[in-house]
VMD Tcl script that builds the backbone (N, CA, C; Angstrom):
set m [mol new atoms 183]
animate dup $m
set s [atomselect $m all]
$s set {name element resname resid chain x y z} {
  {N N UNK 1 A 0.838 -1.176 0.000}
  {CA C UNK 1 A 0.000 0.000 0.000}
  {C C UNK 1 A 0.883 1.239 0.000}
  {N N UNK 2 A 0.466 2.130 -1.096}
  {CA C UNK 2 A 1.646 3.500 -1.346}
  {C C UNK 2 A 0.972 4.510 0.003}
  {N N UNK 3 A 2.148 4.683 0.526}
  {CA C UNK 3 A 1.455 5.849 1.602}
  {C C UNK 3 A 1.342 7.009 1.494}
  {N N UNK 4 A 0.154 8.268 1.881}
  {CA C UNK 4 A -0.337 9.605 1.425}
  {C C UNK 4 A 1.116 10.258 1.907}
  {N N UNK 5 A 0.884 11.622 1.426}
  {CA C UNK 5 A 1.847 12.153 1.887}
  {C C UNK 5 A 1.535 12.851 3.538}
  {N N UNK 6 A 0.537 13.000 3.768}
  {CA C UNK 6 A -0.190 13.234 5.292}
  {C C UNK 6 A 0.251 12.061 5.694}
  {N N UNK 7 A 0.026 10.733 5.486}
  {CA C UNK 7 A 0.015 9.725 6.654}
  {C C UNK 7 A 1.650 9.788 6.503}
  {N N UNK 8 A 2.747 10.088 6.037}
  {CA C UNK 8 A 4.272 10.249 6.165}
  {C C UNK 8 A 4.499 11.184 7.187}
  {N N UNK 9 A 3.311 12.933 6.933}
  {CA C UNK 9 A 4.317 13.673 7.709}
  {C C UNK 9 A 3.897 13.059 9.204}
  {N N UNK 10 A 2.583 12.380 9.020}
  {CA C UNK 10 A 2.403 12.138 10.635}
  {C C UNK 10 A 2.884 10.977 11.407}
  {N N UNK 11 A 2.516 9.683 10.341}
  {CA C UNK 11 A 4.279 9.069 10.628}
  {C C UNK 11 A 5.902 9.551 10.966}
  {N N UNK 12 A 5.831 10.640 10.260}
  {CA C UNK 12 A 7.622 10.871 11.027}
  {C C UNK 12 A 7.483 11.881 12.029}
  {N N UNK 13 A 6.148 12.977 12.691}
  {CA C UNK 13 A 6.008 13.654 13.395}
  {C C UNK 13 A 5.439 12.631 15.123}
  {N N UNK 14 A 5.119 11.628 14.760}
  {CA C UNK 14 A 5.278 10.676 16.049}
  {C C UNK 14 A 6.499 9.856 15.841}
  {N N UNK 15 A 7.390 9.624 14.964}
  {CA C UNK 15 A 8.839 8.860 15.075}
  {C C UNK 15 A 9.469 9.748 15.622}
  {N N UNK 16 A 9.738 11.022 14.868}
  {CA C UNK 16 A 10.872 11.961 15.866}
  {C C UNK 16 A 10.144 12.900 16.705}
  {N N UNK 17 A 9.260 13.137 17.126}
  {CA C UNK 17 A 8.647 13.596 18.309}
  {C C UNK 17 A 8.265 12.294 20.001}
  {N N UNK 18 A 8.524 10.977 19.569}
  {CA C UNK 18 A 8.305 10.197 19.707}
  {C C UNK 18 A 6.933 10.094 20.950}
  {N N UNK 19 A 5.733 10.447 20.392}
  {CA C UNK 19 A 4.784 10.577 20.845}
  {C C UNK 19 A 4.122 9.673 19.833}
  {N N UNK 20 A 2.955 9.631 21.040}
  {CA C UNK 20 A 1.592 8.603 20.446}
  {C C UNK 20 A 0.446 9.773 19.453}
  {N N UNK 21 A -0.046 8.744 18.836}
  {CA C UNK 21 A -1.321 9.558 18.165}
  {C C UNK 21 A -2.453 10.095 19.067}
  {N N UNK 22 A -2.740 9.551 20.238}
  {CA C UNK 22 A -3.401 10.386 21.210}
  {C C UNK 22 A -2.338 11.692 21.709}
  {N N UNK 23 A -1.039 11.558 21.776}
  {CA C UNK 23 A -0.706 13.134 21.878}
  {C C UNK 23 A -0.523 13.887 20.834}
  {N N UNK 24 A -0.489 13.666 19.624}
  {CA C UNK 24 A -0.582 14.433 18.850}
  {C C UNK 24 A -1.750 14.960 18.130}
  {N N UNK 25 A -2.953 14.061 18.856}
  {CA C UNK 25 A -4.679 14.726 18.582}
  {C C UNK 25 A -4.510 15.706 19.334}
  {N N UNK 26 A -4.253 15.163 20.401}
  {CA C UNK 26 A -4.086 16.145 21.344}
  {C C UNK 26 A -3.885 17.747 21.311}
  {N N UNK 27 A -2.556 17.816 20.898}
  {CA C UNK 27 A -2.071 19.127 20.601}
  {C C UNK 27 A -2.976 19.683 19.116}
  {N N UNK 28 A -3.158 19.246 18.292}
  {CA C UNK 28 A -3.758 19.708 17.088}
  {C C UNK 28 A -5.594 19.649 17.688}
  {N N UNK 29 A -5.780 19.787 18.927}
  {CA C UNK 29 A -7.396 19.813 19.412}
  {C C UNK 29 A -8.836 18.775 18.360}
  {N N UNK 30 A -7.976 17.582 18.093}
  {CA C UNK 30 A -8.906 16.466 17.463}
  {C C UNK 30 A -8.270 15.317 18.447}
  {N N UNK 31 A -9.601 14.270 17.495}
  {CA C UNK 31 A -9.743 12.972 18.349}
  {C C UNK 31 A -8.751 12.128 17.841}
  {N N UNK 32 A -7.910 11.257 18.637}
  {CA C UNK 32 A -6.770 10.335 17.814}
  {C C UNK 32 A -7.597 9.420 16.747}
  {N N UNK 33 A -9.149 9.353 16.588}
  {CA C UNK 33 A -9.842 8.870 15.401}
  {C C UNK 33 A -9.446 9.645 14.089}
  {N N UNK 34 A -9.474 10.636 14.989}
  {CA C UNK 34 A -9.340 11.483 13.236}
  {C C UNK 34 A -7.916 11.626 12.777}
  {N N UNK 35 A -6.763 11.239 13.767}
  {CA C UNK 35 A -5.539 10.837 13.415}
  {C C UNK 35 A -5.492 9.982 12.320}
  {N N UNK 36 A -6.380 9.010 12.982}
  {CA C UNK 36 A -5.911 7.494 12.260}
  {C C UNK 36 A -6.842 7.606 10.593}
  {N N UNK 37 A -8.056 8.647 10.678}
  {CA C UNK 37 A -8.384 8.821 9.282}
  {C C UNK 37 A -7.958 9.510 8.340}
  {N N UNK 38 A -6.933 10.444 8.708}
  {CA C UNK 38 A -6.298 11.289 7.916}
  {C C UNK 38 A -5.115 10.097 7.561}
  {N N UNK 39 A -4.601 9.193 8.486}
  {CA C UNK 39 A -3.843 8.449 7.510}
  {C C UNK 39 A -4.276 7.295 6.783}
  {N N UNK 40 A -5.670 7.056 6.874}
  {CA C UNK 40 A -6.228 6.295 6.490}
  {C C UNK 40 A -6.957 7.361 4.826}
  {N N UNK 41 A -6.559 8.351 4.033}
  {CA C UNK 41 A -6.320 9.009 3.057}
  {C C UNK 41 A -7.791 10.009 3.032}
  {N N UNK 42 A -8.109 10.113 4.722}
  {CA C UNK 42 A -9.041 11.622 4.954}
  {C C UNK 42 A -8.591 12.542 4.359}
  {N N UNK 43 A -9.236 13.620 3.927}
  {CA C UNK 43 A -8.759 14.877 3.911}
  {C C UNK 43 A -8.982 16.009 5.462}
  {N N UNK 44 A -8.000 16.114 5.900}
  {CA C UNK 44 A -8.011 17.371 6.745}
  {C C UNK 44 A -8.328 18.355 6.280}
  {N N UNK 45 A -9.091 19.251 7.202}
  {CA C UNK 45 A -9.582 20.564 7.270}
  {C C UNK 45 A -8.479 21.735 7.084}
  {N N UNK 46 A -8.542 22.506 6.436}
  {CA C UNK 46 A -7.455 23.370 6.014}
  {C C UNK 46 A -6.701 23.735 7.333}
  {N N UNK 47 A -7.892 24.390 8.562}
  {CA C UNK 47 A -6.677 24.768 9.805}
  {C C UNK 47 A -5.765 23.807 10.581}
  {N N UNK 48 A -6.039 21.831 10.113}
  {CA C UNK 48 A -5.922 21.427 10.965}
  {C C UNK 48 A -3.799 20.956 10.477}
  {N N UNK 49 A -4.749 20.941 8.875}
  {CA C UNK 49 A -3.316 20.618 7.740}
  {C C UNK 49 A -2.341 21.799 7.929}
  {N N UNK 50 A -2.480 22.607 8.613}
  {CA C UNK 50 A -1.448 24.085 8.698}
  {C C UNK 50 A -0.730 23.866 10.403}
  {N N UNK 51 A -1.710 23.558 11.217}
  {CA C UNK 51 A -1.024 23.139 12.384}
  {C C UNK 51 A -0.139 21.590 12.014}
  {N N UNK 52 A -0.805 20.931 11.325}
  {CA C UNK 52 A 0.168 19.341 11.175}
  {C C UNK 52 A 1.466 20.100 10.567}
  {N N UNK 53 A 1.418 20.600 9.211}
  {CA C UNK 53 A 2.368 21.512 8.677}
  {C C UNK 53 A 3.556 22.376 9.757}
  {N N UNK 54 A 2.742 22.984 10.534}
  {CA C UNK 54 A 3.620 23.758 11.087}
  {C C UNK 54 A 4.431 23.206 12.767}
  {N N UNK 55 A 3.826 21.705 12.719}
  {CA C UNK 55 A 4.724 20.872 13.673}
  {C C UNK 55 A 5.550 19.797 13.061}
  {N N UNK 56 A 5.336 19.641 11.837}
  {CA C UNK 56 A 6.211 19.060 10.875}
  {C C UNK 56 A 7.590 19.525 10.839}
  {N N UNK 57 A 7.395 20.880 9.891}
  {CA C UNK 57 A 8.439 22.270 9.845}
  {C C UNK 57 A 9.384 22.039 10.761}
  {N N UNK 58 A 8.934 22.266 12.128}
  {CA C UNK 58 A 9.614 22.181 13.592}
  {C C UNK 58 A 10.858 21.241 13.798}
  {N N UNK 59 A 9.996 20.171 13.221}
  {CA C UNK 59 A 11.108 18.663 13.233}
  {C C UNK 59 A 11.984 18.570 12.174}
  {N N UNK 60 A 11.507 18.621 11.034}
  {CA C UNK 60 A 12.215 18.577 9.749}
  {C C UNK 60 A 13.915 19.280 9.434}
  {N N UNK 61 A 13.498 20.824 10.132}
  {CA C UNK 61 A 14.450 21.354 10.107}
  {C C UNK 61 A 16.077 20.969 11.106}
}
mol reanalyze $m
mol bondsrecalc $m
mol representation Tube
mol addrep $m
C-alpha cells in the first residue's frame, strides 16, 4: 500500500517527536480517530493541515 503524503508527515512527526497519536490529537485539538483517518487518506480541514504543517516544519528542520 503506497502511503499519502499526510500519513508520512504524521508518521515521522510521532517517530521523531516520539509521541503517540493520542498526543498528537491532542495538541492539534482532534480525536486520535481522526488521526488514524487522515492516515487512512481523509482529507483534513485546512486549519488542521497548517497546524500538522507547522509541527512538521519544527522537526524537519
Amino acid at each position: 500500500m503506497k502511503k499519502n503524503s499526510i500519513q508520512k508527515m504524521i508518521l515521522n512527526i510521532l517517530d521523531k517527536e516520539q509521541i503517540t497519536k493520542k498526543k498528537l490529537a491532542e495538541r492539534l485539538g482532534v480525536s486520535p480517530a481522526q488521526i488514524t483517518r487522515w492516515m487512512n487518506n481523509a482529507e483534513p480541514k485546512l486549519a488542521n493541515l497548517q497546524k500538522l504543517k507547522a509541527i512538521y516544519n519544527k522537526i524537519a528542520v
